[in-house]
C-alpha positions in Angstrom: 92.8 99.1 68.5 90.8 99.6 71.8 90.7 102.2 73.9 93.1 102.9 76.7 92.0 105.5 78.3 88.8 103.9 80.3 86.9 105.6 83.3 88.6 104.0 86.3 91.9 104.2 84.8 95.2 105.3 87.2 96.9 107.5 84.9 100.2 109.7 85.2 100.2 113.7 84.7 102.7 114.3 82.5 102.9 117.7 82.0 101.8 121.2 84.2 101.1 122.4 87.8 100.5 118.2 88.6 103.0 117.1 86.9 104.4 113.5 88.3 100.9 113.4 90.3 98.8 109.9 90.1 94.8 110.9 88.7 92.0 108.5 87.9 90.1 109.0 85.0 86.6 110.3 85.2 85.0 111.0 81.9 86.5 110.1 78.6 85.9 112.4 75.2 88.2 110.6 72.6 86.8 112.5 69.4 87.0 116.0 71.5 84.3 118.6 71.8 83.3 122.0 70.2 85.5 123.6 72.9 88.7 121.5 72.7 89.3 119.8 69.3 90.9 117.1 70.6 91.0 113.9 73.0 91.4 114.8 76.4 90.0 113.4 79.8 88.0 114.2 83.5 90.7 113.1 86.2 90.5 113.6 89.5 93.9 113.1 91.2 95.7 113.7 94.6 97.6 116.9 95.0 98.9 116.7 98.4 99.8 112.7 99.5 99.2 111.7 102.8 102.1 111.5 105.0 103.6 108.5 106.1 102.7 107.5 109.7 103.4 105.1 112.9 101.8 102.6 115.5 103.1 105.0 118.4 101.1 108.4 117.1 97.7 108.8 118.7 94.6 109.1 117.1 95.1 112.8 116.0 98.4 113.1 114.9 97.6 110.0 112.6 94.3 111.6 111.4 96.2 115.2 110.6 98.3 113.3 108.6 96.1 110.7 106.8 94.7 113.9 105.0 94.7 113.9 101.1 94.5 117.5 99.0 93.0 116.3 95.7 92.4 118.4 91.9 89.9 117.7 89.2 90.9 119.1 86.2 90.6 118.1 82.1 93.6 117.3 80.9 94.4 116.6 77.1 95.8 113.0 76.2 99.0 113.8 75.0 99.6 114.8 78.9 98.6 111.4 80.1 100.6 108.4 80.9 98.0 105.3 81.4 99.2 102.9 84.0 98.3 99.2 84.3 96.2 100.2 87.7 92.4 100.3 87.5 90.3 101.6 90.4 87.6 99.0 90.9 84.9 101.9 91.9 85.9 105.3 90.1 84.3 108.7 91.6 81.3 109.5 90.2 80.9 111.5 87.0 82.0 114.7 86.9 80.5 116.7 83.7 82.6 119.4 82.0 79.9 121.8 83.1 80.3 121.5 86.8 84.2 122.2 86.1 83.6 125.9 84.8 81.1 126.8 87.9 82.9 127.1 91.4 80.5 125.9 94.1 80.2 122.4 91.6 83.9 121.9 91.2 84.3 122.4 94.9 81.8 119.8 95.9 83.5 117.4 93.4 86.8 117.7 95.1 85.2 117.3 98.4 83.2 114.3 97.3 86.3 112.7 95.5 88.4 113.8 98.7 86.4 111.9 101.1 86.4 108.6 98.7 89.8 108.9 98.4 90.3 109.2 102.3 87.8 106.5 102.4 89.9 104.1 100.4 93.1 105.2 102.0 92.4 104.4 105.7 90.6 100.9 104.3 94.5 100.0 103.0 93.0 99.6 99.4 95.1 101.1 96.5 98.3 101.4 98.5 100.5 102.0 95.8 98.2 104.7 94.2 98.0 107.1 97.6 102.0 107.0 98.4 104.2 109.9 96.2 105.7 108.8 93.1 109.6 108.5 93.4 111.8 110.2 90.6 
């Protein structure tokens, strides 16, 4: 059987504070590591969807709200609910190590931020930057 859970894959949070949000899979570990003893997965996933907006607004009422929040975060398989979507360029790799210090895990949110914000206003991935209904 072949892997599902590929870098570049939209997946589903399934369970905790991002539950119901859409992520993209960074960084794979199937077989687990010394730390966690089982499969689990980099994602880096919106947290705040931009909101929806209009022809009429000027420039700066449209760029307020074309602002995205986003989380990176390791999340354990079990949690995960792949989707069909792919992301033809995922973010850049994002090591477990610059997770645990600060300053590195708030670059990587600001770097995955302004790709996603990037991608947004370019009208690519529509269905992955609107809020999942349920």
């Amino acid at each position: 059987m072949g892997k599902i859970m590929k870098p570049g894959k939209v997946v589903l949070v399934l369970s905790g504070r991002y539950a119901g949000k859409k992520a993209i899979v960074v960084t794979t570990h199937d077989d687990g590591t010394m730390q966690r003893q089982y499969g689990y997965a980099v994602v880096a996933g919106i947290d705040r969807y931009p909101r929806k907006v209009h022809k009429r607004m000027g420039k700066t009422k449209i760029h307020k709200r074309s602002k995205i929040k986003t989380f990176v975060k390791e999340i354990n398989y079990n949690h995960l609910m792949p989707t069909r979507y792919l992301f033809e360029k995922p973010p850049d790799k994002i090591s477990v190590k610059d997770l645990k210090d600060p300053m590195k895990k708030k670059k990587a949110k600001f770097q995955i931020r302004v790709q996603f914000e990037q991608r947004y206003k370019a009208g690519k991935n529509r269905w992955f930057f609107q809020k999942l209904r349920f």
